[in-house]
C-alpha positions in Angstrom: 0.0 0.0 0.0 1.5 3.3 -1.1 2.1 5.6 1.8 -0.8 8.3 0.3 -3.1 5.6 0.8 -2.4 5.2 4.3 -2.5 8.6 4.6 -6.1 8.7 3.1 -7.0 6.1 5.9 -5.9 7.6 9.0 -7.4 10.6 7.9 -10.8 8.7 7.1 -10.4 6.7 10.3 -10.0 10.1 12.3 -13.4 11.7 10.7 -15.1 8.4 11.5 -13.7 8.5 15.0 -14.7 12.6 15.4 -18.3 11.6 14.1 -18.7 9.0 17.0 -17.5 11.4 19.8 -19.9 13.9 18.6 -22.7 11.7 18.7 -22.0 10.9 21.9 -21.6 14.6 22.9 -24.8 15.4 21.4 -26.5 12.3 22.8 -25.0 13.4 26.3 -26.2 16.6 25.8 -30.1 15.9 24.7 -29.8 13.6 28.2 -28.6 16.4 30.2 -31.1 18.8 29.0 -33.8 15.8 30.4 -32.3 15.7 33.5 -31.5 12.3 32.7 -27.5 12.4 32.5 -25.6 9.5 31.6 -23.5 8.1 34.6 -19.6 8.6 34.3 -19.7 4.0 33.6 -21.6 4.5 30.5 -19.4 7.5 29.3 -16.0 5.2 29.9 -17.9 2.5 28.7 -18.9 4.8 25.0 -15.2 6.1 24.4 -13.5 2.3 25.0 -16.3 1.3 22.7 -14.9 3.9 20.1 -11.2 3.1 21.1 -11.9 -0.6 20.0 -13.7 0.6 16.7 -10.2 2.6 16.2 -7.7 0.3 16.5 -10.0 -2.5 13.9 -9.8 0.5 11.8 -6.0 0.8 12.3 -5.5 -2.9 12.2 -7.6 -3.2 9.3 -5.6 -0.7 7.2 -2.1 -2.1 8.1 -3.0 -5.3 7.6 -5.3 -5.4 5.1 -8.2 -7.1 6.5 -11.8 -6.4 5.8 -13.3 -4.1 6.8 -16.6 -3.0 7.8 -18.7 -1.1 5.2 -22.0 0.3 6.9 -23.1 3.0 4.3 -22.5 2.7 0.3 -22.0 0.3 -2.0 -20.3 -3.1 -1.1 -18.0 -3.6 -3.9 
């Protein structure tokens, strides 16, 4: 794999990672407004969940591996 390409997948890897967090922000937000704040567990619990969906990301690129395709076409 040629080193733009790797480039091109840590960057997509970072927007995917960014979109997560901000649905959790917003999620944790709309909650708060209800008075119906998530507890600090299930906020540790949401960013290791991201963390793991990361590093398959990273491992996926450097290895190879398939990965998951949740929106467009599966080619």
């Amino acid at each position: 794999m040629s080193l733009s390409g790797i480039l091109l997948g840590l960057i997509n890897i970072a927007i995917v990672i960014v979109i997560l967090i901000l649905i959790g922000a917003v999620g944790k937000w709309i909650l708060g407004h209800l008075g119906w704040g998530p507890p600090g567990e299930v906020e540790r619990l949401y960013i290791a969940l991201v963390a793991l969906i990361a590093l398959y990301m990273i491992v996926a690129l450097l290895f190879g591996l398939p990965s998951l395709h949740v929106i467009g076409p599966h080619l």
